[in-house]
N, C-alpha and C positions, 0 to 999 in steps of 0.2 A: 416929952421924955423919950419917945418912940424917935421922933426925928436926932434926939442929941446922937442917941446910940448909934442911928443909921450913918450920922456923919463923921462920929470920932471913934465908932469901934473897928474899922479897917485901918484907920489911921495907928491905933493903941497896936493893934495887929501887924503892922507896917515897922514902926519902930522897935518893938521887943523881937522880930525876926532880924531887923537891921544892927541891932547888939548884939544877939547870938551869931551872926554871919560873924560878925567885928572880935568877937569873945571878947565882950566888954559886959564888965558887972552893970548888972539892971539899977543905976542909981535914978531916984524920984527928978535930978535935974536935968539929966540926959534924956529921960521918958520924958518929960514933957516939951522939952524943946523938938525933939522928934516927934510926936504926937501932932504938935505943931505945924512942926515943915512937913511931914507926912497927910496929915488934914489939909492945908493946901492945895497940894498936887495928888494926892486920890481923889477929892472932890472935883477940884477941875481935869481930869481925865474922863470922872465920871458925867459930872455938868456937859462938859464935849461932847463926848457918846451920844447924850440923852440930847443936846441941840442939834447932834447930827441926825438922827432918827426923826427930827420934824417935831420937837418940843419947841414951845415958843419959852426965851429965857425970864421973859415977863411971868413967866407961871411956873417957875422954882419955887416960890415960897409954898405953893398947893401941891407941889411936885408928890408929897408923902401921899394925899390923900386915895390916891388911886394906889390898890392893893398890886395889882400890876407892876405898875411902873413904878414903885416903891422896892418890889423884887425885884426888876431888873437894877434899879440904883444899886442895891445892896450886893447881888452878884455881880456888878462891874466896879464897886467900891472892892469886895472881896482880890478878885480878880489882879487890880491894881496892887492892892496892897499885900500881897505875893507875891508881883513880878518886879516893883520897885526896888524894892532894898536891894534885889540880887542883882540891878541893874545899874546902881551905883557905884558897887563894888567892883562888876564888870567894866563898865567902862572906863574908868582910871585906865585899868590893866588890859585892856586893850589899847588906848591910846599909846602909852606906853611904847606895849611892843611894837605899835605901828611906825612907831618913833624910833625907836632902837634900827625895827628893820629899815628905814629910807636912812638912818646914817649908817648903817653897815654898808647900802650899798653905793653913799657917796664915796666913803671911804675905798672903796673899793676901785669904783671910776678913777679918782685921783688917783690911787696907784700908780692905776694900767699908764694914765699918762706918763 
């Protein structure tokens, strides 16, 4: 039980921050496909972290048992699923203008010719 929480409550936490950025109503089929793709990429950010740090990946399934390294999961799960949603959002809209700015400034060259 202890492990679901640790793996899908950054996740639940992930996606209802990723509607409120969106101001999208909290509907049950949008939370859970978020939930979803948000429990994916929190956990493998997290799983990362924790194989950078010199976990062996053969030893995730026992990963909870050490109270330790269970809080660190949970503060780099947290962690994740705070900086994600806002970084989705963001980067569209960055792209974007990076986009806007290199044809403003082709447009510009071709003038001058």
């Amino acid at each position: 039980m202890l492990e679901a929480i640790i793996l899908f409550g950054p996740a639940l936490l992930a996606s209802v921050i990723y509607c409120k950025l969106q101001n999208q109503e909290l509907k049950t089929k949008d939370i859970l496909i978020y939930t979803a793709v948000f429990a994916f990429l929190v956990n493998a950010f997290a799983i990362g972290i924790t194989y950078l740090r010199g976990h062996s990946l053969a030893e995730t399934h026992s990963l909870f048992a050490n109270v330790g390294v269970a809080t660190k999961y949970c503060a780099l799960g947290l962690l994740a699923a705070v900086t994600l949603p806002g970084a989705f959002l963001i980067v569209p809209h960055a792209y974007t203008a990076i986009a806007n700015r290199i044809g403003r400034q082709e447009k510009h060259e071709t003038s001058a010719e």
